[in-house]
C-alpha positions in Angstrom: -61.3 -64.2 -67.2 -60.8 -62.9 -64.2 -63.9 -61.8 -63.0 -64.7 -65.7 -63.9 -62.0 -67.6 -61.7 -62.5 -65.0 -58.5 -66.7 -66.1 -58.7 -65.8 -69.6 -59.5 -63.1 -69.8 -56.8 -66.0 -67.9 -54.5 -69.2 -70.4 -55.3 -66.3 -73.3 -54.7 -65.4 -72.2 -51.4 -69.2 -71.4 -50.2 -70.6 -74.3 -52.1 -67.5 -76.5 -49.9 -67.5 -74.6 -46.5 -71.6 -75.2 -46.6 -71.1 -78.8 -47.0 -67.6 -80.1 -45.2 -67.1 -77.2 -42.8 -64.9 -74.6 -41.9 -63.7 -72.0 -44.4 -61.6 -68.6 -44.3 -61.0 -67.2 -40.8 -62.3 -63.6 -41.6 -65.7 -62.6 -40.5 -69.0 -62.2 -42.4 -71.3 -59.3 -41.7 -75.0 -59.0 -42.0 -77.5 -56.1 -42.3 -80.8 -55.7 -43.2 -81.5 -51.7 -44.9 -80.5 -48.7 -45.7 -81.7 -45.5 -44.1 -81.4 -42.0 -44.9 -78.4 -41.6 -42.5 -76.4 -43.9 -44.3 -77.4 -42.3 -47.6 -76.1 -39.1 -46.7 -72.8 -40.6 -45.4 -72.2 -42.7 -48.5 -69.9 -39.9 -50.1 -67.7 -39.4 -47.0 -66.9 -43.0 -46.4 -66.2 -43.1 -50.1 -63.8 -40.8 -50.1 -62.2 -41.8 -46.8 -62.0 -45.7 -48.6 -60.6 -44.0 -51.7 -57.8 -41.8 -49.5 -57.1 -45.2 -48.5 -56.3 -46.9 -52.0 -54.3 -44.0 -53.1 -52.4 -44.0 -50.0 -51.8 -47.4 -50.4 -50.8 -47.3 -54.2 -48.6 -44.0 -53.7 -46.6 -45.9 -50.6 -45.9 -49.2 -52.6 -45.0 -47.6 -55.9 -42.4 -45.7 -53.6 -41.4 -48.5 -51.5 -40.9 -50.1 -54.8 -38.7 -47.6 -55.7 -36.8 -47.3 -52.7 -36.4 -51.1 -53.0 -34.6 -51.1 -56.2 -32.2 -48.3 -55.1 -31.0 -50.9 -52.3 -30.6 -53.3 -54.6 -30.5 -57.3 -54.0 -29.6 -57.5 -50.5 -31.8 -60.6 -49.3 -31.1 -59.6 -45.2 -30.6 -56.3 -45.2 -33.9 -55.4 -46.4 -36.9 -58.0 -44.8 -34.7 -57.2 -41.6 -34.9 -53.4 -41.9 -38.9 -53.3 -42.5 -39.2 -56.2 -39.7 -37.5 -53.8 -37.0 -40.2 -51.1 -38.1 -43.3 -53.5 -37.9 -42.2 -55.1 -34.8 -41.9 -51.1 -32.9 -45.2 -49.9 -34.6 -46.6 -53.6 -33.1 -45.7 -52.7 -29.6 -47.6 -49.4 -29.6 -50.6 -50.4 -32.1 -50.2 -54.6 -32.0 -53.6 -54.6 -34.7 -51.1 -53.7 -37.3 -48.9 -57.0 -37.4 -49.9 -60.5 -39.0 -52.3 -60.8 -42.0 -55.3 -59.4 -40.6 -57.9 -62.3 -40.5 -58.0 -63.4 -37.6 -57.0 -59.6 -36.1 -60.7 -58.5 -37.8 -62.3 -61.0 -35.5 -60.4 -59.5 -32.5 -61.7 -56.4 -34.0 -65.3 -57.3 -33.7 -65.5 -57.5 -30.2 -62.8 -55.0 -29.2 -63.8 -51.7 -31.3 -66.0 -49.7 -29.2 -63.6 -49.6 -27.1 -61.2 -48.6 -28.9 -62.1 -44.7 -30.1 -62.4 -43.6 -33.7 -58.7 -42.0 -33.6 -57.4 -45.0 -33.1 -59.0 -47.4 -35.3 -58.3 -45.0 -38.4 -54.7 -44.7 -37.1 -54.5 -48.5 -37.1 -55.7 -48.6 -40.1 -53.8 -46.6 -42.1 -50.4 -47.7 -40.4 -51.5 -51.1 -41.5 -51.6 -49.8 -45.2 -48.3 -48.5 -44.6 -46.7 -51.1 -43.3 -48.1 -54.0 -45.8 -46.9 -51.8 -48.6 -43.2 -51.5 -47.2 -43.7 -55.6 -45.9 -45.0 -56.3 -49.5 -41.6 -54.5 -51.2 -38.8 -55.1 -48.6 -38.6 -58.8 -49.0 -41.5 -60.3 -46.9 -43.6 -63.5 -48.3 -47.4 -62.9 -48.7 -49.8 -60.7 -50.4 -51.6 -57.6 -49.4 -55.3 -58.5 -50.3 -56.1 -59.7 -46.3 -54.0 -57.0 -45.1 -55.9 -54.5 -46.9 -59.0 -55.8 -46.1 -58.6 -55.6 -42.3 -57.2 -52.0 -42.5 -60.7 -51.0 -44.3 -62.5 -52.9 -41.1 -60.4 -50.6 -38.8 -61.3 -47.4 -40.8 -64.6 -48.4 -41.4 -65.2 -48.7 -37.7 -63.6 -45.5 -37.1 -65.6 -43.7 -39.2 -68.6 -45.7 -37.7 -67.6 -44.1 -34.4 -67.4 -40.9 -36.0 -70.6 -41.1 -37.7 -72.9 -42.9 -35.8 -74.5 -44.7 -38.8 -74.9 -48.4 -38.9 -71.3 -50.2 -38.5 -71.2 -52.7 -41.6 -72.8 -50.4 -44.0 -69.3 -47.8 -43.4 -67.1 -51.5 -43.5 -68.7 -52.1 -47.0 -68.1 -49.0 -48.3 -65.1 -48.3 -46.6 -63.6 -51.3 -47.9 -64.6 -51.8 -51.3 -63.4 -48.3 -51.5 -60.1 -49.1 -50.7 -59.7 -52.6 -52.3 -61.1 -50.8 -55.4 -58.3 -48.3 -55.2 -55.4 -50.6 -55.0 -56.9 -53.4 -57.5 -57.9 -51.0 -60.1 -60.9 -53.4 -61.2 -64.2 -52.3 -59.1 -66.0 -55.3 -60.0 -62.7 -58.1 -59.2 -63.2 -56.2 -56.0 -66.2 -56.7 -55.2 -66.7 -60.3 -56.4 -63.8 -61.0 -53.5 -65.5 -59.0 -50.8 -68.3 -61.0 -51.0 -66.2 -63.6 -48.9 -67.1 -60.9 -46.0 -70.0 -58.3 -47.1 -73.6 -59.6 -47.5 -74.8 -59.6 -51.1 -77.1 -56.8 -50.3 -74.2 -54.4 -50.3 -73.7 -54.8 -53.9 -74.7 -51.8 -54.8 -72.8 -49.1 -51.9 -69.6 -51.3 -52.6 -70.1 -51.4 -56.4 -70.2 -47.7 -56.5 -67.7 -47.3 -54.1 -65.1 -49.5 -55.7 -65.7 -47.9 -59.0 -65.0 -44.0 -57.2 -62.0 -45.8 -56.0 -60.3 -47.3 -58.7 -61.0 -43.8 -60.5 -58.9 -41.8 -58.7 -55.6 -40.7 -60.3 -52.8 -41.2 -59.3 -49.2 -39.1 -59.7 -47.5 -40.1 -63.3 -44.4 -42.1 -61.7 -46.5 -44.2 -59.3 -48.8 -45.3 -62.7 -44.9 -45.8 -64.3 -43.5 -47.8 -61.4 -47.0 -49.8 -61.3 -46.5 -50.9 -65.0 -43.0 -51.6 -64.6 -43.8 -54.1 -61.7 -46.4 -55.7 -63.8 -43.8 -56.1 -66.3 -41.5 -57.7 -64.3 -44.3 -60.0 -62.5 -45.2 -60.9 -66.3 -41.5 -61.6 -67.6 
């Protein structure tokens, strides 16, 4: 059912953006092969995408707790995790805001950057949208998640030296893989920025991603969210 609304929802937006205009702000890459470099790199940016997810799920099933222990306090707690976003945005300003229209900053800005801090970036951003996400802020963590696999696919570009969307693709599904749980949900959505070509590298990657365990009370405090998104 799912998997049916996201490629519906996708051939709507395509099929509408082709023919009125306009669309989602994030970028869309392009590439054209694969080579043997970034065959023998697929593995590392796998596991650096799925470090990612786990990170990710880890810090919000925490968060999550944390956030029950201070209980129903409506200022106390957006206010707390705004004063921490607002001093890691004055040293790294990539991690505030959603993240769409910060991935087309990126695009023009990363070479510059360095590959320490792009990966920093990025998995401050993780951070950060998990303790946003459970401390009382509105939104979601799909974009934000998304543009912190752009940074850390770029950094590990840098690193590298392999071609720079082939390590955002794998990077990324890697990561959204890890904190959806459902590889192919995944990848159906990041078609709204990867070429259809990476199918395969993201397929596998959000597959290794949503595969790797995680501790026993992060799986319990998952299900108990779910249970109270459900009820």
């Amino acid at each position: 059912m799912y998997a049916c609304a996201i490629a519906g929802a996708l051939a709507a937006m395509l099929t509408l953006t082709h023919f009125v205009g306009g669309g989602l702000p994030l970028p869309h890459y392009e590439w054209e092969s694969i080579g043997t470099e970034e065959v023998l790199w697929v593995l590392p940016l796998i596991a650096v995408g799925a470090a990612a997810g786990w990170l990710f799920c880890v810090s919000d099933a925490l968060l999550s707790r944390v956030s029950d222990r201070i209980g129903d306090r409506p200022l106390i707690k957006p206010i707390a995790a705004g004063a921490v976003l607002g001093v890691c945005g004055v040293i790294l300003p990539f991690t505030m805001f959603s993240g769409e229209s910060q991935a087309v900053e990126l695009d023009g800005l990363w070479m510059g950057m360095g590959a320490a801090l792009l990966l920093v970036t990025g998995f401050l951003k993780i951070l950060i949208t998990a303790m946003c996400v459970n401390m009382g802020w509105r939104g979601g963590h799909f974009f934000p998640v998304i543009f912190a696999g752009i940074s850390i696919g770029y950094g590990m570009a840098l690193l590298s030296g392999v071609d720079p969307v082939f390590c955002l693709c794998t990077v990324t599904a890697a990561l959204v893989g890890g904190v959806m749980r459902r590889p192919l949900m995944a990848v159906l959505l990041l078609f709204l920025c990867f070429p259809l070509l990476a199918a395969i590298p993201m397929l596998l990657a959000a597959f290794v991603g949503s595969h790797v365990p995680l501790p026993s009370w992060a799986k319990e405090t998952e299900e108990e969210v779910a249970e109270k998104d459900g009820a």
